[in-house]
Wavefront OBJ file of the C-alpha trace (Angstrom):
o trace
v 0.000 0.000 0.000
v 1.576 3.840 -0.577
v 1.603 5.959 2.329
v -0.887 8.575 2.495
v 0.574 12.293 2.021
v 0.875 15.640 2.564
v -1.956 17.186 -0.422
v 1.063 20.089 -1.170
v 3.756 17.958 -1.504
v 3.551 16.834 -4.907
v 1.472 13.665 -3.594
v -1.309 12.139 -5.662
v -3.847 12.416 -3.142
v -4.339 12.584 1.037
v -5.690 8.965 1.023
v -4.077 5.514 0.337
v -4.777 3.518 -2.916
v -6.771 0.370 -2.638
v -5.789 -1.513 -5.452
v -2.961 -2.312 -7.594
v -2.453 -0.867 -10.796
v -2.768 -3.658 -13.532
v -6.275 -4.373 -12.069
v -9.312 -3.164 -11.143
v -10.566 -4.513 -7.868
v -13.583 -7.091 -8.020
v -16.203 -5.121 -6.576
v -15.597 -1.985 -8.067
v -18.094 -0.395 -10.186
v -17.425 2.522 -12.399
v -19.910 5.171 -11.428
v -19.324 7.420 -14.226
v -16.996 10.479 -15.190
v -16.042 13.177 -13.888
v -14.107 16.493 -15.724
v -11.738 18.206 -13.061
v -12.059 21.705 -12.603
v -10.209 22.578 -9.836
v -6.725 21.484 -8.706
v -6.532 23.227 -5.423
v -3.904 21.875 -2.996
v -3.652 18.584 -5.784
v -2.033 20.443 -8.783
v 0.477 17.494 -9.043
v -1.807 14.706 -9.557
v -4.359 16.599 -11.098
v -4.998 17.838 -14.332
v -7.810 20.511 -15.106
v -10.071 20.147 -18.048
v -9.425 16.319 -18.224
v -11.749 13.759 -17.693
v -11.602 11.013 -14.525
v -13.473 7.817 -13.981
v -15.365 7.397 -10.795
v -15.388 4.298 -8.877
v -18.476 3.633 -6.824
v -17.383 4.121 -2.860
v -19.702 4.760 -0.639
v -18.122 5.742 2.187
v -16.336 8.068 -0.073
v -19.336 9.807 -0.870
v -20.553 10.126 2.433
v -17.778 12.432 3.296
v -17.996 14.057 -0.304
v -15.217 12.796 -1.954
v -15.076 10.661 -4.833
v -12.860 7.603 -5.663
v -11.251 8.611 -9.102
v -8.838 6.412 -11.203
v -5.872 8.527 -12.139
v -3.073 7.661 -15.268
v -1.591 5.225 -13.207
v -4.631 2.841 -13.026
v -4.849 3.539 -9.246
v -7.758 4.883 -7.638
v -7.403 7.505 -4.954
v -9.868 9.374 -2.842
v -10.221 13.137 -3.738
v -12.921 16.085 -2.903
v -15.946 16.201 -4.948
v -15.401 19.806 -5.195
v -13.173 19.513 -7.847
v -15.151 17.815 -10.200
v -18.279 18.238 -12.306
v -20.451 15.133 -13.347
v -20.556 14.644 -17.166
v -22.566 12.612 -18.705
v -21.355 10.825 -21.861
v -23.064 8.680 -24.346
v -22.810 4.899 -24.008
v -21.041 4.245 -26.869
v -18.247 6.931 -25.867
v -18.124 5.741 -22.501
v -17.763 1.775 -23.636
v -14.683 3.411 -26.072
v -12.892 5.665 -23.112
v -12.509 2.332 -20.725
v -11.326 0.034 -23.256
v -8.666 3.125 -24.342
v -7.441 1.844 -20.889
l 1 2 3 4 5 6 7 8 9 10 11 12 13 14 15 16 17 18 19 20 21 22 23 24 25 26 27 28 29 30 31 32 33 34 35 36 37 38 39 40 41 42 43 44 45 46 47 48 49 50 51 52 53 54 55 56 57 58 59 60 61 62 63 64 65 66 67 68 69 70 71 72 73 74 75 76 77 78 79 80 81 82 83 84 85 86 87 88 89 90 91 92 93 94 95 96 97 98 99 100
């Protein structure tokens, strides 16, 4: 597991990732996309304008923050604030997760 970090210091997130990066884990559902629109306090792991799957979590979303899977293939916990919900076609979505 990576240690969890300071937001600042060029760290991908304040949370821990929960799965390793050549797989999704089992019971993880994608709940959508998400286009980032802030990077406040995450400028190093996050890029504005581009566009993030969501991994269900609901404990996640009970404290507003979403489970997004970054370039690496991880997943890590991040504000919701930062994000606006975009909704793609099917056929666009089916095309952005086998790009993967």
């Amino acid at each position: 597991m990576k240690p969890a970090a300071s937001a600042d210091l060029n760290s991908r997130s304040n949370t821990m990732s929960t799965r390793s990066p050549s797989k999704k884990r089992p019971n993880a559902q994608s709940h959508g996309f998400v286009i980032c629109v802030k990077t406040a306090g995450y400028k190093a792991s996050l890029e504005p304008r581009k566009l993030y799957e969501v991994l269900s979590d609901a404990d996640a979303e009970k404290h507003d923050q979403l489970r997004i899977v970054d370039e690496s293939g991880d997943d890590y916990l991040y504000p919701a604030g930062l994000f606006a919900d975009v909704e793609l076609p099917q056929a666009i979505r089916e095309a952005v997760r086998q790009a993967v």
